[in-house]
N, C-alpha and C positions, 0 to 999 in steps of 0.2 A: 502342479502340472498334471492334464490328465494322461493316463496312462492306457493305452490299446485294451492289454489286456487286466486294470483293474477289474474291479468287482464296482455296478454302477446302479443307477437305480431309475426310471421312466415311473413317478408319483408311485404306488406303490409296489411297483412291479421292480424285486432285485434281479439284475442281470449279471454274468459272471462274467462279460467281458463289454467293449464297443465296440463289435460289429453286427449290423443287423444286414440279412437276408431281404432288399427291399424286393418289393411284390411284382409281378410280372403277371401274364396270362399265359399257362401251363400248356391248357390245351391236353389235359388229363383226367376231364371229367365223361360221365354219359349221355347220351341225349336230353337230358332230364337235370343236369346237373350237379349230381353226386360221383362222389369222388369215386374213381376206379383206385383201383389194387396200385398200381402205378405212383399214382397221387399218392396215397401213403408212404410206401417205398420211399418217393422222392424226401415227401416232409420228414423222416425218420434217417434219409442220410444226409441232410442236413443240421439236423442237430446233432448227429453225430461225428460230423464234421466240425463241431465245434464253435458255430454261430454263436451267437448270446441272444439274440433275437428274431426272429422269422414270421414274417410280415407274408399272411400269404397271397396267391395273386388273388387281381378283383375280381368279387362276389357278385353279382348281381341282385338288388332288394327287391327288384319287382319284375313281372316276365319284360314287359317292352324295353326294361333296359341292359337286355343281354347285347356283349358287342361282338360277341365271336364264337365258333363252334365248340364247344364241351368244355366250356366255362365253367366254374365252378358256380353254385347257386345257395343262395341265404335266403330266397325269396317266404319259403312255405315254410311249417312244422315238420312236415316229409323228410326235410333235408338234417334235420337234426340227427338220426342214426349214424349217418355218413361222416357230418361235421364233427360229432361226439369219439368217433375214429381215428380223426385226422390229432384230436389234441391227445388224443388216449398213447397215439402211438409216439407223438410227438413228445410228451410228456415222462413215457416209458425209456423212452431215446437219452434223455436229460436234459430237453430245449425247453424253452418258451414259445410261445407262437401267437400271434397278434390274425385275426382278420381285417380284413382291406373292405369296407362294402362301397361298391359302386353301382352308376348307375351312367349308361353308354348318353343317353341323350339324341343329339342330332347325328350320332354316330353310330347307333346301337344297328345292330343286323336285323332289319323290319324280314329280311327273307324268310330268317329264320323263326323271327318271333310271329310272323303273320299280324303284327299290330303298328297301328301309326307311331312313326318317332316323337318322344316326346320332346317340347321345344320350348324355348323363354321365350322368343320371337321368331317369326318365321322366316326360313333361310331359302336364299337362289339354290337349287341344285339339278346336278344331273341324274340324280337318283330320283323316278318317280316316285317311289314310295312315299305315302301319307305322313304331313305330318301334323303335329295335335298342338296346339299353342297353351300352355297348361295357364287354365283358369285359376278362380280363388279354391273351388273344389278341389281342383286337380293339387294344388298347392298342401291343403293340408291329406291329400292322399300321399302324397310324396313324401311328407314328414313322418304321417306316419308308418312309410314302407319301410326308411331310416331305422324309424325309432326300434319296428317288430324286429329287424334283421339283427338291429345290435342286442336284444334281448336274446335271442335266438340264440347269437354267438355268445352273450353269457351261460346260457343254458347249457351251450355245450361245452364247458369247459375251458372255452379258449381267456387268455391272458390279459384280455385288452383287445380293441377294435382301432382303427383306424380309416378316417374316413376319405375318400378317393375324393381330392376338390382340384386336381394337376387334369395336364396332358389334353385336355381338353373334350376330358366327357365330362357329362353333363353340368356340375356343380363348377368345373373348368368355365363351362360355355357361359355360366350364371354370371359370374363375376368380369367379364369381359365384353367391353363396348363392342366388340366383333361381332358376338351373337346375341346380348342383351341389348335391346333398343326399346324395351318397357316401358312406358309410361305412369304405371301405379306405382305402388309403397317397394315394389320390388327392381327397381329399374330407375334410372340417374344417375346419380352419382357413385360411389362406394359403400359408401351406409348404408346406401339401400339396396345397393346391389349383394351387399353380404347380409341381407335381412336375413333371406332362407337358411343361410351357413350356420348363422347366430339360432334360429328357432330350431334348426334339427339339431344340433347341440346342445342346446336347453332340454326338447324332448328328451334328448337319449339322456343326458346326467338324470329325469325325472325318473327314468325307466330302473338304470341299471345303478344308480346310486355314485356317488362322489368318489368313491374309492376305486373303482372299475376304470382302471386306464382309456382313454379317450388321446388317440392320436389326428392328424390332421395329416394330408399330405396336399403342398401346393405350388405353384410354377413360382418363384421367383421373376420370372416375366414371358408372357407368350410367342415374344419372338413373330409375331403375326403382327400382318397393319390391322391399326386400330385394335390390339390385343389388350392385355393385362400387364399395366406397367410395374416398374419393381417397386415407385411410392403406393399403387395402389395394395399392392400385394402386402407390403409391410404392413399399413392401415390393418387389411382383414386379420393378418395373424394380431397385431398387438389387439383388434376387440375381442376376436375369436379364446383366445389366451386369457383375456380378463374372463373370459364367461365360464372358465373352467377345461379347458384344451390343457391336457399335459404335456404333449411336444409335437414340435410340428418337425414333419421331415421336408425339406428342400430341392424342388425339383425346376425344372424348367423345360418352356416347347411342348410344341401339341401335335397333334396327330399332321400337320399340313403346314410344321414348321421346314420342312427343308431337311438343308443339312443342318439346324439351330434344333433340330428334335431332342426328344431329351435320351436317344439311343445314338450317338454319332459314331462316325468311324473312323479306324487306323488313329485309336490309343496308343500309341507305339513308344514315346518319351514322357517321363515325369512332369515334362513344361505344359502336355498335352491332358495331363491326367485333373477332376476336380474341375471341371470347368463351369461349374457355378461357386467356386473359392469365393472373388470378390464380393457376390450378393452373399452369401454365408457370412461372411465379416461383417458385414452390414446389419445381415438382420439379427446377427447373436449380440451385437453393439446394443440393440434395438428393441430387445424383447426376453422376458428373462426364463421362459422355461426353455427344458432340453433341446438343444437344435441335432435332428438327423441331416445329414450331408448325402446325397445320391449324385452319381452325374461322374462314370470316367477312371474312376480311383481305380488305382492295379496294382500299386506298390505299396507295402509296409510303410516302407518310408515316408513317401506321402501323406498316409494315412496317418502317422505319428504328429507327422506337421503341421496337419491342420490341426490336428487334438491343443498340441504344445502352442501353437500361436492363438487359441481362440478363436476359432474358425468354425470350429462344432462340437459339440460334446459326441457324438455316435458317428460312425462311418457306417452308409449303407451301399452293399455291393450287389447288384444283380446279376450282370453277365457272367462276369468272373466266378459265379459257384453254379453256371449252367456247365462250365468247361470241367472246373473243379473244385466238386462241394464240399472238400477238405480241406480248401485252400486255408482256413483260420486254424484250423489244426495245424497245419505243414509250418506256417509263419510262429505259431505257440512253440512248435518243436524245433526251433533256430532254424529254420529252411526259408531266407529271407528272398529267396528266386521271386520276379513279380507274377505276378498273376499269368497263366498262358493261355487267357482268352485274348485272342489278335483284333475284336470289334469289328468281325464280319458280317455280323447280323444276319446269318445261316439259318440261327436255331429257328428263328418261328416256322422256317418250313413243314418241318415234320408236323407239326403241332396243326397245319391246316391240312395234313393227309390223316388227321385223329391216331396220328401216332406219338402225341406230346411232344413238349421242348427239348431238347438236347441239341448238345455240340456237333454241329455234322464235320466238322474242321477236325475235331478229335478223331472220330468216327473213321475217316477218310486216312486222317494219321496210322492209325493202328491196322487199320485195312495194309495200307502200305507194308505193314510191320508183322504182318499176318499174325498180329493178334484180335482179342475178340473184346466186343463194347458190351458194357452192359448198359445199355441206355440208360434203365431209371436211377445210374448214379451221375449223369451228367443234365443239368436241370437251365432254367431259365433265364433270358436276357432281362 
């Protein structure tokens, strides 16, 4: 039976416990996207909180696919000083820490980037902005914007990469009759809809070598019509995994799922918590590398249960260590209280006044209590 806090292992990367820090958008970066003072602070009380893994949010590989203001950035050689800080301090802290590269797609911020969205097919929208229908060219620039980034993030130290293919950017948009209506090698069915998944994964094992962890994250199903169902979704992880994927984490819903997104709200009882449980049963049935769990989890308990039932090997938490990044310490030190993130989806606010993520519920709490916040210990949904 696995155990919370074993000692575990993601292909060669040992981790000292099962929970990882899944990835979010901070909203801690500069206009340019290197990490502010901030962003440090944050990744460094995280691992000292006690994580085992720390997934950080997404990167963007190329300018057009930034999706939001002070994003953190993989794109250029530039950003290596910054990045090389983030695992230095991480590292110094006693964590591990994985990068996330993404890439925004039909949803990336053209405002900010000044350049056309890039797209598999073209989409109705109320956003004039341009968009670019990526050719054969455009295809192997994508791959290799992939391939530089994850080189990048080995360069600087970081643990393993992990590549954003959920939520419904870009590599999202690929794999889903919603926004793929393609007609060549990369568009029809699944196979070929996970051409690109399967060639940027090739590249990068070329790049950074067989032993450099290589993560996946993907929706269990989109929750949209005509979206990514949960057989197609199993398909892509079992080829994606033969090609050399060491564990895929588990997410579901996209940016225009509803209330089915993969952030929902009032987690308030353990019947509420985990609510991609069933497809995690399915696909750990399914497919034999490490399954990460995201989606809900707040309680110890919970978290033990999926472990002990087969359900996942790794428990990934995001909101709950924007409230409180010690929350896996607290639970190591008998303090089995659930998580006191309430699933308000507060935090992104700050984070679009370029003041980063954090709890404003916390915030608001201790105001009450005339006490004082120190922001960059309360971190991401």
């Amino acid at each position: 039976m696995k155990e919370v806090f074993a000692v575990s292992a993601i292909g060669s990367l040992e981790l000292k416990n099962r929970f990882v820090r899944s990835a979010t958008w901070e909203g801690m970066a500069d206009e340019k996207g290197r990490p502010r003072k901030q962003y440090l602070e944050t990744m460094t009380t995280l691992a000292r909180g006690g994580v085992g893994l720390i997934i950080t949010g997404h990167a963007f590989v190329s300018p057009e696919g930034q999706a939001t203001p002070w994003q953190l950035a993989i794109d250029r050689d530039d950003c290596l000083e910054g990045l090389r800080e983030i695992t230095a301090a991480v590292h110094a802290a006693g964590g591990k820490i994985v990068a996330q590269l993404a890439h925004a797609g039909f949803y990336a911020a053209a405002g900010i980037t000044g350049l056309p969205r890039l797209v598999a097919s073209p989409q109705e929208s109320q956003d004039p902005s341009p968009q670019r229908e990526i050719d054969k060219q455009g295809l192997q620039e994508l791959i290799g914007a992939y391939t530089a980034a994850a080189g990048r993030a080995w360069k600087a130290g970081f643990d393993g990469i992990q590549i954003h293919m959920a939520h419904g950017y870009l590599l999202s948009q690929w794999l889903s009759p919603a926004f793929n209506n393609r007609t060549d090698a990369y568009g029809g069915d699944i196979e070929n809809r996970c051409r690109l998944h399967r060639e940027i994964c090739g590249a990068i094992r070329e790049t950074v070598g067989r032993d450099f962890p290589l993560l996946i994250k993907i929706n269990c199903e989109d929750y949209i019509e005509n979206g990514l169902t949960r057989k197609d979704a199993l398909a892509v992880v079992k080829s994606l995994t033969a090609g050399g994927v060491d564990a895929v984490e588990l997410s579901g819903g996209t940016i225009a799922s509803g209330r089915l997104s993969p952030s929902r709200s009032r987690i308030n009882a353990p019947e509420k918590e985990a609510y991609f449980r069933e497809a995690a049963r399915i696909f750990k049935e399914n497919q034999d590398v490490p399954l990460l769990l995201v989606g809900g989890i707040r309680s110890r308990e919970v978290a033990a249960g999926l472990l002990a039932k087969g359900a996942a090997d790794f428990i990934s938490l995001s909101r709950p260590l924007i409230r409180e990044p010690g929350l896996i310490r607290r639970w190591e030190d008998g303090d089995h209280r659930p998580a006191a993130c309430i699933s308000d989806n507060l935090c992104f606010a700050p984070a679009f006044e370029g003041r980063g993520i954090y709890c404003v519920t916390a915030e608001r709490e201790a105001a009450r209590c005339g006490k004082i916040v120190d922001e960059t210990a309360v971190e991401i949904p």
